[in-house]
Backbone as CSV, one residue per row, in Angstrom:
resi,resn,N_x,N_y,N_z,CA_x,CA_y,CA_z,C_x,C_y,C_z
1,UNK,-11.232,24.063,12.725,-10.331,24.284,11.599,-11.102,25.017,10.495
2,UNK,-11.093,26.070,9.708,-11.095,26.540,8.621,-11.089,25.698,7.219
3,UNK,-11.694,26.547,6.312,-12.022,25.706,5.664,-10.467,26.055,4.563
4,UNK,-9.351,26.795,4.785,-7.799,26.561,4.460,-6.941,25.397,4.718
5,UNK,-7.552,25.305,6.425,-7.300,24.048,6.977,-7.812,22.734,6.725
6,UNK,-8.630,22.739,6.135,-9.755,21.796,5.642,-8.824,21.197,4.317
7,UNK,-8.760,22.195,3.560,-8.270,21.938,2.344,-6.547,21.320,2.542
8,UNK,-5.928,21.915,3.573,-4.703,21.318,3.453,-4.695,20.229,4.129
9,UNK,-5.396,19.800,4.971,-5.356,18.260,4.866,-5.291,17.434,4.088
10,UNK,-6.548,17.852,3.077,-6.870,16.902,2.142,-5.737,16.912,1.267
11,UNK,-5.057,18.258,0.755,-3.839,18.100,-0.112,-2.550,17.246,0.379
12,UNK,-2.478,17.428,1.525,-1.636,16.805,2.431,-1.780,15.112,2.400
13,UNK,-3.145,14.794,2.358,-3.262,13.363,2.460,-3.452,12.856,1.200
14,UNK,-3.376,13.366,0.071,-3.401,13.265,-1.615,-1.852,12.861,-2.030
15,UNK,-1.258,13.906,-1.784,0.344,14.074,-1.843,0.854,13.215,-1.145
16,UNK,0.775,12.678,-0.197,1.309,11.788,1.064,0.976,10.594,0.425
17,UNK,-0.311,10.349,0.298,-0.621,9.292,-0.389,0.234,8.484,-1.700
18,UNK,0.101,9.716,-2.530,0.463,9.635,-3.828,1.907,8.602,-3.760
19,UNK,3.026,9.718,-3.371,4.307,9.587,-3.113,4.283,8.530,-1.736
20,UNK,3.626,8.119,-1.048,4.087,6.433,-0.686,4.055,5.611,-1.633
21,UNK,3.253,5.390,-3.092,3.465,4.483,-3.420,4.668,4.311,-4.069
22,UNK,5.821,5.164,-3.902,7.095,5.190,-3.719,7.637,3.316,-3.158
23,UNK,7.304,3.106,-2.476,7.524,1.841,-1.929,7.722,0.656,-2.803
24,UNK,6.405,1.146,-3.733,6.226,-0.450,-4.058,7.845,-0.600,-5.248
25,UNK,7.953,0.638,-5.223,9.358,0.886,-6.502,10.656,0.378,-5.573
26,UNK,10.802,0.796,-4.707,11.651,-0.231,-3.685,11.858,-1.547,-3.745
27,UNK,10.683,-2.108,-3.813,11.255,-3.767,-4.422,11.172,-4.110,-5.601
28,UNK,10.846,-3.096,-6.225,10.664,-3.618,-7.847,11.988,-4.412,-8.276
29,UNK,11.827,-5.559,-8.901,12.472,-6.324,-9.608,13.732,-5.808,-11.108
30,UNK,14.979,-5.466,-10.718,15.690,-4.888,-11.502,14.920,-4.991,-12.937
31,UNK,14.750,-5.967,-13.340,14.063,-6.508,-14.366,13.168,-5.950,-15.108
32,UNK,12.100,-5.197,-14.174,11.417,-4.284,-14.345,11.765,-2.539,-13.839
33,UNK,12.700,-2.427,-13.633,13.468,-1.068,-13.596,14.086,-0.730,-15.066
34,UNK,14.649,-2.087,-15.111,15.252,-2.246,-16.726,14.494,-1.628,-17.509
35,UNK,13.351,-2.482,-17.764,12.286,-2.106,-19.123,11.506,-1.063,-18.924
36,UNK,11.735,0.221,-17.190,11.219,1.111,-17.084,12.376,2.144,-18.019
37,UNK,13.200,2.119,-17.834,14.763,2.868,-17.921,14.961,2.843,-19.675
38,UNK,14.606,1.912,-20.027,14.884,1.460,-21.347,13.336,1.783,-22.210
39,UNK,12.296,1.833,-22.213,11.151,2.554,-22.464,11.269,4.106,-22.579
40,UNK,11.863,4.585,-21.104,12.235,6.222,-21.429,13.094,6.774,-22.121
41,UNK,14.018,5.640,-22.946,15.116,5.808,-23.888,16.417,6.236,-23.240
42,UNK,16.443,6.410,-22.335,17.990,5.820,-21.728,18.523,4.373,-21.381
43,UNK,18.093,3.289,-22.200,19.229,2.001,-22.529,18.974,1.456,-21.156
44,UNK,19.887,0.627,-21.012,20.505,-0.098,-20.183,20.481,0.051,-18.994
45,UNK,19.955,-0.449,-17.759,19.926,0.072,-16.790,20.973,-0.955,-15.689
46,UNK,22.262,-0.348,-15.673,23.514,-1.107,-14.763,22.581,-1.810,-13.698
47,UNK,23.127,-3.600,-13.639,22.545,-4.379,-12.624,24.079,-4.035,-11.733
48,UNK,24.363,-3.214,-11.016,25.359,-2.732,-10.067,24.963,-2.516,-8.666
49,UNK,25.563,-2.930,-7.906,25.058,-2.474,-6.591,24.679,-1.007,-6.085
50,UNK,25.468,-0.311,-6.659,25.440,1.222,-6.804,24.143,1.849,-7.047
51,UNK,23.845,1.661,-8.431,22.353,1.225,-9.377,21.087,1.052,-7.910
52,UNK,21.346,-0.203,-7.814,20.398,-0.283,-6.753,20.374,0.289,-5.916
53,UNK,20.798,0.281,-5.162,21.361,0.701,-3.597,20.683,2.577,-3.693
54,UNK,21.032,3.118,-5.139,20.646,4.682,-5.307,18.981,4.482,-5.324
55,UNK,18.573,3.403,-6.326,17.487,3.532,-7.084,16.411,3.198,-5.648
56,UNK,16.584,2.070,-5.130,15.795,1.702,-4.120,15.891,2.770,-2.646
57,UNK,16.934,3.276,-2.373,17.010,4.401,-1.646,15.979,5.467,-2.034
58,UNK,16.762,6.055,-3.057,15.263,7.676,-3.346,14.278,6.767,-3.828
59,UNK,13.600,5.469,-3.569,12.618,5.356,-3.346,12.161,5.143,-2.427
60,UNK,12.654,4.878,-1.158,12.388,4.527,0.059,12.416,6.106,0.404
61,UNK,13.312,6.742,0.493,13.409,8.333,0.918,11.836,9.248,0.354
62,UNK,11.363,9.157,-0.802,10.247,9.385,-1.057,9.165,9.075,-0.886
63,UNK,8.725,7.593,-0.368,7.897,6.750,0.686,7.951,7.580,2.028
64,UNK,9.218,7.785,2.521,9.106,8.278,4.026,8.681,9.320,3.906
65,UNK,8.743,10.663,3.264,8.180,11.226,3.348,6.631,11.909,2.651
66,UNK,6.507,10.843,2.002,4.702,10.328,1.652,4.214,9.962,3.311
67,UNK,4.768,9.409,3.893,4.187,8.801,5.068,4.156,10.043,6.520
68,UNK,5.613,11.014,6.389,5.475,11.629,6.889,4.084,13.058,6.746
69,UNK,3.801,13.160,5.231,2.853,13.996,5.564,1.393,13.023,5.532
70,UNK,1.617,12.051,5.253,-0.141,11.323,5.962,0.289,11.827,7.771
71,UNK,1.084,11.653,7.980,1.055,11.806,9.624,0.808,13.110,9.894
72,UNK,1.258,13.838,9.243,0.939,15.406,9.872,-0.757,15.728,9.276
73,UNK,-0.898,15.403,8.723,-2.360,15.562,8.110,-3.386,15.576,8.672
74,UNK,-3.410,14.608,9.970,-4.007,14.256,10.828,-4.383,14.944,11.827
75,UNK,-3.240,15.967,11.892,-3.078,17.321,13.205,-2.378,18.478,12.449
76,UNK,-3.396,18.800,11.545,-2.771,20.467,11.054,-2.390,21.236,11.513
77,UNK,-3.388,21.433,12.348,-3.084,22.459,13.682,-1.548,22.866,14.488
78,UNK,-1.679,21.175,14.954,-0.661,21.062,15.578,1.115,20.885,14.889
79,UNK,0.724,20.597,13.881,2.386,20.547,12.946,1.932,21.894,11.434
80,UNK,1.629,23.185,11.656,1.207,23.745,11.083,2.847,24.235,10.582
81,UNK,3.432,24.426,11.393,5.001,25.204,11.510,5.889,24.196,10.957
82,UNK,5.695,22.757,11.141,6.205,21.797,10.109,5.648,21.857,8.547
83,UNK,4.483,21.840,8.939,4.213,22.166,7.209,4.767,23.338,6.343
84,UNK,4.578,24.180,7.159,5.203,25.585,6.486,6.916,25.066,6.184
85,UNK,7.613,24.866,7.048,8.760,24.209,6.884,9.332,23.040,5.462
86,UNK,8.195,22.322,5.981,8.252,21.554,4.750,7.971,22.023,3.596
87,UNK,6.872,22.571,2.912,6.250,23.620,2.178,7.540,24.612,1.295
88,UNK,8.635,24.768,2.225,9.300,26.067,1.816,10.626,25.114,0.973
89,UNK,10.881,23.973,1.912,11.825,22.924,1.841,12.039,22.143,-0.055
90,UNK,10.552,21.913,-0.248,9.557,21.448,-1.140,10.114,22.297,-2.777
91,UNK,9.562,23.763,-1.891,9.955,24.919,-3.496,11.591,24.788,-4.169
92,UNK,12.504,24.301,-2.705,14.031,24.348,-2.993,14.071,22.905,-4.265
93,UNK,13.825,22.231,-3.197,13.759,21.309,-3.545,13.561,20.430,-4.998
94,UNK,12.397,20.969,-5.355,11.603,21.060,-6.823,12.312,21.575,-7.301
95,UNK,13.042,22.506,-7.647,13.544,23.386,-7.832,15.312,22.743,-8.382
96,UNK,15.716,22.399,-7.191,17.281,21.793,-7.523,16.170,20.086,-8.248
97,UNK,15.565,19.613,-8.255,15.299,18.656,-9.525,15.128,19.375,-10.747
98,UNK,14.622,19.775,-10.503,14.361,20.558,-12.368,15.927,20.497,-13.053
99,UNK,16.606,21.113,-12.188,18.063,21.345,-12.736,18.846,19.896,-12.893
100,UNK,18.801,18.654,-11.580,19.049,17.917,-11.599,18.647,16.637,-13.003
101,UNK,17.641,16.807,-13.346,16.925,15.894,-14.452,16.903,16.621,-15.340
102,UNK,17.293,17.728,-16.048,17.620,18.298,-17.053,19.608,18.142,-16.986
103,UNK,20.363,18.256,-16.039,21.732,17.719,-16.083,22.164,16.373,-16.613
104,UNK,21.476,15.632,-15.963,21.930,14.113,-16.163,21.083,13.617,-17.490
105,UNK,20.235,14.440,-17.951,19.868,13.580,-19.382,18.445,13.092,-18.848
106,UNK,17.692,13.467,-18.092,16.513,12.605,-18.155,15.452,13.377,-19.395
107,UNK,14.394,12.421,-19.502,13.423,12.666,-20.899,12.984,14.060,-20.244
108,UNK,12.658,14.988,-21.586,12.067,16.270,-21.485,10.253,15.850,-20.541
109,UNK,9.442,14.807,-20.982,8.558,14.879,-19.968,8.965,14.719,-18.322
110,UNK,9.757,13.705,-18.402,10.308,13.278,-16.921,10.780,15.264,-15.969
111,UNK,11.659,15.571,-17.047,11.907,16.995,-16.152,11.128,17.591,-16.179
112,UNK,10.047,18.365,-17.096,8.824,18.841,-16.691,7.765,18.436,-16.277
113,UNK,7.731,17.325,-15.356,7.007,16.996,-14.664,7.373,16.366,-13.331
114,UNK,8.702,16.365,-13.013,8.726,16.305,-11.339,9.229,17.070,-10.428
115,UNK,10.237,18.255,-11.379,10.342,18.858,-10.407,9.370,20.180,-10.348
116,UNK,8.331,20.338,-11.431,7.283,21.409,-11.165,6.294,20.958,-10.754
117,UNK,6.059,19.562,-10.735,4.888,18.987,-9.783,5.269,18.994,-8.172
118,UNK,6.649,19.038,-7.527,7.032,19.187,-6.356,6.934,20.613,-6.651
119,UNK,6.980,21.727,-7.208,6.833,22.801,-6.641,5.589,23.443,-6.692
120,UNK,4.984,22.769,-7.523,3.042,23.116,-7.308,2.798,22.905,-6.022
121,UNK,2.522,21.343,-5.971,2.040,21.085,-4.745,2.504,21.541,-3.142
122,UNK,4.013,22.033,-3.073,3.996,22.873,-2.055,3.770,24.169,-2.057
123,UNK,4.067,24.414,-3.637,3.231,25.958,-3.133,1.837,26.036,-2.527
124,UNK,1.469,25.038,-3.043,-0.072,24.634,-2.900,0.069,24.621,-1.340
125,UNK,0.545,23.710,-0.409,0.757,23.480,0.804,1.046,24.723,1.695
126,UNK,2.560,25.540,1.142,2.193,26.254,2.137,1.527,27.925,1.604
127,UNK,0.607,28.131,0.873,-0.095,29.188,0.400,-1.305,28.652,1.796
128,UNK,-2.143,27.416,1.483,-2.704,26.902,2.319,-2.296,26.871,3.894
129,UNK,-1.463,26.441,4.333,-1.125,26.601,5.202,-0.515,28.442,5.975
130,UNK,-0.303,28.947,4.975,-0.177,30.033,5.787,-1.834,31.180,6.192
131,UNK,-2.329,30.331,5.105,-3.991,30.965,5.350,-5.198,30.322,5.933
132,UNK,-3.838,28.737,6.958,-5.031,28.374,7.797,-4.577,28.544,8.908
133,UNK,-3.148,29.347,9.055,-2.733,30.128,10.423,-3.572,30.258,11.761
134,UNK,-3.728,31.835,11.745,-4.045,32.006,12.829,-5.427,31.126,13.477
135,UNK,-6.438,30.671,12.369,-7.450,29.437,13.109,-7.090,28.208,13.836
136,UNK,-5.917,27.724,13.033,-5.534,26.328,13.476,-4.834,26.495,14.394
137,UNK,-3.747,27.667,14.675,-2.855,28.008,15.785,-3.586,28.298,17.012
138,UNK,-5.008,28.913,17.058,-5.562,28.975,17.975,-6.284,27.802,18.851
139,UNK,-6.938,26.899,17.451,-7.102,25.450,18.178,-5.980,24.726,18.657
140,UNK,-4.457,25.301,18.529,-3.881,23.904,18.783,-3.132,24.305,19.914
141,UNK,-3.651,25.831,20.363,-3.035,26.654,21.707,-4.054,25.978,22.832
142,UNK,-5.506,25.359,22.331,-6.328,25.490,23.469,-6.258,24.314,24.148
């Protein structure tokens, strides 16, 4: 592997990392969602099933795929064309948040900082990944 390839592992297993601890927000205790919600100055945070059911979801949905790139991380090589995939997925992605958390009212730090931190880090991913191409494609042909 290259030292492109080198590097997108490690970004890969940073990012992956990071965003599992997505999880532990999954069971967080309404209680403490509350006084997260209410700190960022949007009030009240509905004890509704709805409420939950959203809140603990895109946190579980963001865990899985923390977990999915620890797994690819492991075999660059071999899920190089997933990364790129993902990578491109990532820029949309980031992208419809920015718009999304500037719609619904979230705090001016909250929107400038998650959906341009999802589009750093995949640019980051697949800039990397497309310049650990043809090395890693060749190890993962042999």
């Amino acid at each position: 592997m290259n030292a492109y390839g080198r590097w997108l592992r490690w970004i890969l297993l940073v990012v992956g990392a990071v965003i599992l601890t997505a999880l532990g927000t999954a069971a967080m205790p309404h209680s403490w969602m509350d006084a997260t919600h209410r700190r960022l100055g949007l009030g009240e945070l509905p004890e509704i099933p709805i409420v939950g059911y959203l809140t603990r979801s895109a946190s579980l949905l963001y865990a899985w795929h923390g977990a999915l790139l620890l797994f690819i991380s492991f075999d660059v090589a071999r899920h190089l064309g997933l990364i790129r995939f993902l990578s491109a997925l990532g820029l949309v992605f980031g992208g419809f948040m920015i718009v999304l958390d500037a719609r619904v009212g979230m705090p001016l730090s909250w929107t400038l900082f998650e959906g341009p931190s999802i589009i750093a880090s995949s640019a980051a991913i697949g800039w990397l990944a497309l310049r650990a191409g043809p090395a890693a494609e060749a190890k993962s042909a042999s």
